[in-house]
C-alpha positions as CSV (number, residue, x, y, z in Angstrom):
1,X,18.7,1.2,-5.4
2,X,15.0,0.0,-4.2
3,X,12.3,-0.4,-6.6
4,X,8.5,-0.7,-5.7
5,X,5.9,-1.9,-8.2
6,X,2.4,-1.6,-7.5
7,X,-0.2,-3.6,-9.1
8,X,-4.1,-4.5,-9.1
9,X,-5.6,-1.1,-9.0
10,X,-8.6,-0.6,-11.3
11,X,-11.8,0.3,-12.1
12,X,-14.6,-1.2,-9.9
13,X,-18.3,-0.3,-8.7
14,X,-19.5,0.5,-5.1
15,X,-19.3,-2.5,-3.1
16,X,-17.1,-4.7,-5.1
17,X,-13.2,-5.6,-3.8
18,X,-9.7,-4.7,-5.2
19,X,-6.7,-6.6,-4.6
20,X,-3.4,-4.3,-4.9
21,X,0.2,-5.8,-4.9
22,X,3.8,-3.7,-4.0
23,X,6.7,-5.8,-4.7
24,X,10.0,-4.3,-3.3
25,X,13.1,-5.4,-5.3
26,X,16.8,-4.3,-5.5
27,X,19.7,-4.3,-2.9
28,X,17.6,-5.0,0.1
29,X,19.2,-5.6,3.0
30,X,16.0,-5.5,5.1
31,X,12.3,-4.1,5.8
32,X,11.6,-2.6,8.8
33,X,8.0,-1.8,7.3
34,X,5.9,-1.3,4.3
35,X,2.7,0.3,3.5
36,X,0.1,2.2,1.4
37,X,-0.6,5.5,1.0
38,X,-3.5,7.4,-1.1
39,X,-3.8,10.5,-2.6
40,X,-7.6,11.7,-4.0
41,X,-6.9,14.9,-6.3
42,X,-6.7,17.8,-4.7
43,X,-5.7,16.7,-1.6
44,X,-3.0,15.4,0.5
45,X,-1.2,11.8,0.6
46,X,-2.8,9.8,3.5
47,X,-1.9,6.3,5.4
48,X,-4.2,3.6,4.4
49,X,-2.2,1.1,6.0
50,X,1.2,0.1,7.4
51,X,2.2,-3.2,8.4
52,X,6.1,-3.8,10.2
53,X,7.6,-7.2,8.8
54,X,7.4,-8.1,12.8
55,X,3.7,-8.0,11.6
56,X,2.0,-4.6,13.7
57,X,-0.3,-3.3,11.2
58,X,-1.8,0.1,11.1
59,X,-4.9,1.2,9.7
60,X,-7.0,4.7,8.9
61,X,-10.6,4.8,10.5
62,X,-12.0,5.0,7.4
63,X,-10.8,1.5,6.0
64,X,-10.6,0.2,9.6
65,X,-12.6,-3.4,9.1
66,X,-12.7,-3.1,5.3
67,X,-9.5,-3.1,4.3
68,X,-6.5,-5.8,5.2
69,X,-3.1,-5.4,4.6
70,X,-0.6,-8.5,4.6
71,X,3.0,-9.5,4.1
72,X,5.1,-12.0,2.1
73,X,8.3,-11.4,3.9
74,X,10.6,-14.1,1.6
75,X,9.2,-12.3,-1.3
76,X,9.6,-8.5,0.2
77,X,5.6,-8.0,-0.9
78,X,3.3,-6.6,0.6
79,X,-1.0,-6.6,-0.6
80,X,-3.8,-4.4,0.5
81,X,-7.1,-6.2,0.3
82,X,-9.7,-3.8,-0.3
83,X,-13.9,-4.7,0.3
84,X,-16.6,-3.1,0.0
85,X,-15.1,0.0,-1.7
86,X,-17.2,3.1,-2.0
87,X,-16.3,6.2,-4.3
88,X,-14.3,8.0,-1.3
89,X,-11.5,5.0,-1.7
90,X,-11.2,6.9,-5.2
91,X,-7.5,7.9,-4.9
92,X,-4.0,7.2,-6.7
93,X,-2.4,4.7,-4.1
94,X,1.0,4.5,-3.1
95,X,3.4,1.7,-1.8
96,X,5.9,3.1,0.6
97,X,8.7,1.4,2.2
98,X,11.1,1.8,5.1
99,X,14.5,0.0,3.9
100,X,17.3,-0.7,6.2
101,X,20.9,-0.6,4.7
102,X,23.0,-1.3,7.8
103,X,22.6,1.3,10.1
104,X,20.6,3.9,7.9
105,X,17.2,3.3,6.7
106,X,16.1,5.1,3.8
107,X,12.1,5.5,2.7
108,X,10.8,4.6,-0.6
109,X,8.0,5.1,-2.8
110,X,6.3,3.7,-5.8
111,X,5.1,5.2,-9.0
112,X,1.4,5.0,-8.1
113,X,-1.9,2.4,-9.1
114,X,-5.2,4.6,-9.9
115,X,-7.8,3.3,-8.1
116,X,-11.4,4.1,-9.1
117,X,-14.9,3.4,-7.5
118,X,-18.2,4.0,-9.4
119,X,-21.2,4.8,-7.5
């Protein structure tokens, strides 16, 4: 069994920066890729970013420039740096992570960090 735990989400004015965490535990073989994923009420669960533990990363247009996700391989963590927020980043966001268990990879999610900009 995988577990993701998120962290660093928060409360945070227009402008300002959030730093969130994932830290993937459990039998891990290997990670072919981990990411985050956002979800505003009311509508669906988007990619924010993505990053592959080769290093490709991934981003949305809309936190293209703003946003920069990074790796700690050894550690099986990945963080989203987040400036400049505005109240449209308002969204629950999600960890996600492609596991590899020999030759089946399974997908995994966390439980979800609120994340909350004030205008």
């Amino acid at each position: 069994q995988v577990q993701l735990v998120e962290s660093g989400g928060g409360l945070v004015q227009a402008g300002n920066s959030l730093r969130l965490s994932c830290a993937a535990s459990g039998s891990i073989f290997s990670i072919n890729a981990m990411g985050w994923y956002r979800q505003a009420p009311g509508k669906r669960r988007d990619l924010v970013a993505r990053i592959t533990w080769a290093g490709a990363t991934t981003y949305a247009g809309s936190v293209r420039g703003r946003f920069t996700i990074s790796r700690d391989n050894a550690n099986n963590t990945i963080y989203l740096q987040m400036n400049s927020l505005n109240p449209e980043d308002t969204a629950v966001y999600y960890c996600n992570a492609d596991v590899v268990f020999g030759l089946r990879t399974d997908n995994y999610w966390g439980q979800g960090t609120q994340v909350t900009v004030s205008s």
